[in-house]
C-alpha positions in Angstrom: 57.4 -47.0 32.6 58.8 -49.8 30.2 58.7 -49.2 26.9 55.4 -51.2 26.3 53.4 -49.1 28.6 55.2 -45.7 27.1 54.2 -46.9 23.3 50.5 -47.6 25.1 50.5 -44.3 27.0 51.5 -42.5 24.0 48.9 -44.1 21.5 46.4 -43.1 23.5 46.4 -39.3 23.5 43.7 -38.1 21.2 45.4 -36.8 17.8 42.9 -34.7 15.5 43.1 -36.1 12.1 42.6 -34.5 8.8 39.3 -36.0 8.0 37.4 -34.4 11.2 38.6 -31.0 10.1 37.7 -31.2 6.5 34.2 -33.0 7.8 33.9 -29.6 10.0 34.7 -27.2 7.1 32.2 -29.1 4.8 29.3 -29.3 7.3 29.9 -25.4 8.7 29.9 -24.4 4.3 26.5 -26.4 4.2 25.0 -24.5 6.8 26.2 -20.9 5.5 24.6 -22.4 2.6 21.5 -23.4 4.1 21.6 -19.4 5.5 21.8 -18.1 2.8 19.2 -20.2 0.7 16.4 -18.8 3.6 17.6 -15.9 3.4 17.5 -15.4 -0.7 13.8 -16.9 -0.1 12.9 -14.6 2.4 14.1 -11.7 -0.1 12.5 -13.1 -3.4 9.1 -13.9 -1.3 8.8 -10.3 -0.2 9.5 -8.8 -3.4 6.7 -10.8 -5.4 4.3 -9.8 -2.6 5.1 -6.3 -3.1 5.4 -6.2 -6.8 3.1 -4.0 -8.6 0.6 -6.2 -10.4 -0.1 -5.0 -14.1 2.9 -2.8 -13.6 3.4 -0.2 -16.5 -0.8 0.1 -16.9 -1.0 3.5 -14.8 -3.3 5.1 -13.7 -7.2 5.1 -15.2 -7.1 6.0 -19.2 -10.7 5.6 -19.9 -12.1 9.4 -20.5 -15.8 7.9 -20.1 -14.3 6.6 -16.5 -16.5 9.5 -14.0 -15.5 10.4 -10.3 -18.1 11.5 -7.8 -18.6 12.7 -4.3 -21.4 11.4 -2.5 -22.9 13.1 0.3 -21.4 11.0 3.0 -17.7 12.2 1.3 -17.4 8.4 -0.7 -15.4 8.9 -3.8 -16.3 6.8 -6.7 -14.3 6.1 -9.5 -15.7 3.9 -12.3 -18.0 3.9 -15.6 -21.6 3.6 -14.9 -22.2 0.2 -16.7 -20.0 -1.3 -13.9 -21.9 -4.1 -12.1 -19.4 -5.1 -9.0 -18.3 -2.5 -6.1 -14.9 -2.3 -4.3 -15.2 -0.3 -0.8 -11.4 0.8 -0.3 -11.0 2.5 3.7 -7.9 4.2 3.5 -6.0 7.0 5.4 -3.5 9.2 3.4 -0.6 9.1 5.9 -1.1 5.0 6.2 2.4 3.1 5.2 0.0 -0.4 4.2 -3.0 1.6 2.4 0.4 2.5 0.6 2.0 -0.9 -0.1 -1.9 -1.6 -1.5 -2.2 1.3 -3.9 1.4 0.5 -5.0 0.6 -3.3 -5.4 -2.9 -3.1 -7.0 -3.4 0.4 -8.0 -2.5 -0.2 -11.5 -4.7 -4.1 -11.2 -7.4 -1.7 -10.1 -7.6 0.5 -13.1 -7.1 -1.3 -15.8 -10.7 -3.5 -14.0 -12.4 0.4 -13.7 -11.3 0.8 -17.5 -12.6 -2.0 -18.3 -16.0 -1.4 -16.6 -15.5 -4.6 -14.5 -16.0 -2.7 -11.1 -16.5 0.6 -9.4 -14.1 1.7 -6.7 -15.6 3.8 -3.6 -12.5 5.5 -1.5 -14.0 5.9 2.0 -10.7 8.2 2.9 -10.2 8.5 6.8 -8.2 10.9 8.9 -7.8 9.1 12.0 -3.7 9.4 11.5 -3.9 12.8 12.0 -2.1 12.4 15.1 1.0 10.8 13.3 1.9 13.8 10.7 3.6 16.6 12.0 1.0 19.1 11.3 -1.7 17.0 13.0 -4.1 17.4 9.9 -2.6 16.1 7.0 -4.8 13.2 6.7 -7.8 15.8 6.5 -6.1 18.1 4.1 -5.8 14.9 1.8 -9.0 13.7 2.1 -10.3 17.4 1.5 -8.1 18.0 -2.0 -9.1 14.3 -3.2 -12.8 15.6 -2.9 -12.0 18.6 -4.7 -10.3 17.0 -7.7 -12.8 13.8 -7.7 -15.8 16.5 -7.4 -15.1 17.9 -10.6 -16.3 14.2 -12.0 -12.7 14.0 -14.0 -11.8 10.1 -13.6 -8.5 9.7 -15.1 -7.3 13.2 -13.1 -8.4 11.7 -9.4 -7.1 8.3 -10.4 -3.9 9.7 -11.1 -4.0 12.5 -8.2 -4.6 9.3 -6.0 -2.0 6.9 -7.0 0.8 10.0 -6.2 -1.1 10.3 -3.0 0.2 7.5 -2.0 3.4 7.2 -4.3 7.1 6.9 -2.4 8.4 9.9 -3.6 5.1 11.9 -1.8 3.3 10.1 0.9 4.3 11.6 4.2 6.0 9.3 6.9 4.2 8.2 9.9 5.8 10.4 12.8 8.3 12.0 10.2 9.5 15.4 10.3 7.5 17.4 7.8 4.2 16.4 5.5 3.5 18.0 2.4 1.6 21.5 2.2 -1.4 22.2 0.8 0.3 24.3 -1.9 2.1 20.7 -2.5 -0.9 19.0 -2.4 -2.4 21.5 -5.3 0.7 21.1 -7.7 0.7 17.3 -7.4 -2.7 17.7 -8.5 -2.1 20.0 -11.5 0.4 17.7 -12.4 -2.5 14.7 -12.2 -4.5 16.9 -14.9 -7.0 18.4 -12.0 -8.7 21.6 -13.6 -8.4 25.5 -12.3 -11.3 24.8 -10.5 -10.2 21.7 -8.3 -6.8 23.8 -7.5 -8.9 26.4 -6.4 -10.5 24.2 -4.3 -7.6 22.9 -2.6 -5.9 25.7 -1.9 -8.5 27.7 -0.5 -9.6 24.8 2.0 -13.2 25.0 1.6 -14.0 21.4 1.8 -11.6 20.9 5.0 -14.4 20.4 7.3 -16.5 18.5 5.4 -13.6 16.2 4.9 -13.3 16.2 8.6 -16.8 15.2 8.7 -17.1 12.3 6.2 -13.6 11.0 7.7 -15.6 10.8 10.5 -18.5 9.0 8.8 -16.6 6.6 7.1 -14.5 5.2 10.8 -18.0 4.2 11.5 -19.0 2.6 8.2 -15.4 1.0 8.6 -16.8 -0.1 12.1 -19.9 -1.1 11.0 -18.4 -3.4 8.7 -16.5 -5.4 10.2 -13.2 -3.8 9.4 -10.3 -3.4 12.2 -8.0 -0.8 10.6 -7.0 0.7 6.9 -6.5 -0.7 4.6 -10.0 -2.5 4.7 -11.2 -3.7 0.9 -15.1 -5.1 0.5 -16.3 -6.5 -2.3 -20.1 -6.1 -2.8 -20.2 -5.5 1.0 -18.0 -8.8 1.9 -14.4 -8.4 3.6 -11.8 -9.2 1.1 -8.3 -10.9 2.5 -5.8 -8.7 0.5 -3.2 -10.7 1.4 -4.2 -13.2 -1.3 -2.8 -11.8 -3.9 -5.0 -12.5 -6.9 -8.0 -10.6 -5.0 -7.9 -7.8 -7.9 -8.0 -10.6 -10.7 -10.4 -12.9 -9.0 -13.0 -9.9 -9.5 -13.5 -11.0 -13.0 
């Protein structure tokens, strides 16, 4: 090989150059970047969905607010003035009749203090079959009865919210629930009289509870609704996924 044909040979081996690594670097820190940017979003988009609206309100204040018991089990929570219904389905041991309370519990009483609406808790038991005991969904439903029964609003709104609270709700296929000498202090602690305790702890609404669980899968049925949490308004389905459905109530 002459030394034309070496200088040739040799000039045409392929010799990285600076710029193509410091292109690489730069595109592969745009895409981390990029990563990172959807992931943040991701984040920040699931937290406002899941942040309490009208956080720091609590649970109902109003002392006029009154809770009933129908005879189909329907616990109502409002002040009789109140010309717009909610229709909550809802089963104790449910993780996204949870995330609901939690999001728009407090949304929810400040409207029932307000005598903007009346909240009806059709509370099912179907998830029985998820809590260790196999009946804690009916013990729930039984000792909300009992505390709602006594017509004390602010003590079954706040009885309910803890219900369904992080530090108390049972998990789905967990290894304990709570007790129903749990269930009674939580709702001492919610202001719930000697007479509600009594109530609770010596189970005499369990099957009645078992019954109007029953009743309300088929007014859940009847209504259209596919699961818990269901919410109508005036009779309507409501998409609680919009998340001004508590506001737009008026």
């Amino acid at each position: 090989m002459n030394a034309v044909n070496a200088k040739n040979s040799g000039s045409s081996k392929y010799t990285p150059q600076k710029s193509s690594s410091a292109s690489t670097y730069v595109l592969g820190g745009l895409a981390l970047l990029v990563i990172a940017a959807v992931v943040i979003g991701g984040v920040l988009w699931q937290n406002s969905r899941t942040a309490p609206r009208a956080d720091g309100y609590g649970a109902v204040q109003n002392p006029d607010v009154v809770a009933a018991v129908d005879a189909d089990g329907v616990i109502s929570l409002g002040l009789p003035s109140a010309t717009k219904t909610v229709d909550i389905f809802e089963d104790a041991m449910c993780p996204y009749c949870a995330e609901l309370e939690q999001v728009h519990g407090q949304e929810l009483a400040q409207k029932i203090d307000e005598g903007a609406i009346t909240v009806r808790y059709h509370m099912l038991d179907f998830l029985n079959r998820l809590s260790p005991s196999g009946t804690y969904s009916t013990r729930a439903v039984a000792a909300s009865q009992c505390v709602a029964a006594t017509g004390d609003g602010p003590a079954f709104s706040e009885f309910h919210a803890a219900l369904f609270s992080a530090d108390f709700k049972p998990e789905e296929n967990g290894s304990t629930d709570r007790t129903v000498a749990e269930l009674a202090d939580r709702a001492r602690e919610a202001g719930a009289s000697d007479e509600a305790i009594s109530c609770i702890t010596d189970g005499s609404r369990v099957d009645a509870a078992a019954q109007s669980a029953a009743t309300g899968s088929q007014a859940l049925a009847a209504a259209g609704g596919r699961g818990t949490p269901t919410v109508l308004v005036d009779g309507a389905v409501v998409d609680t996924q919009d998340q001004d459905w508590v506001a737009n109530l008026g």
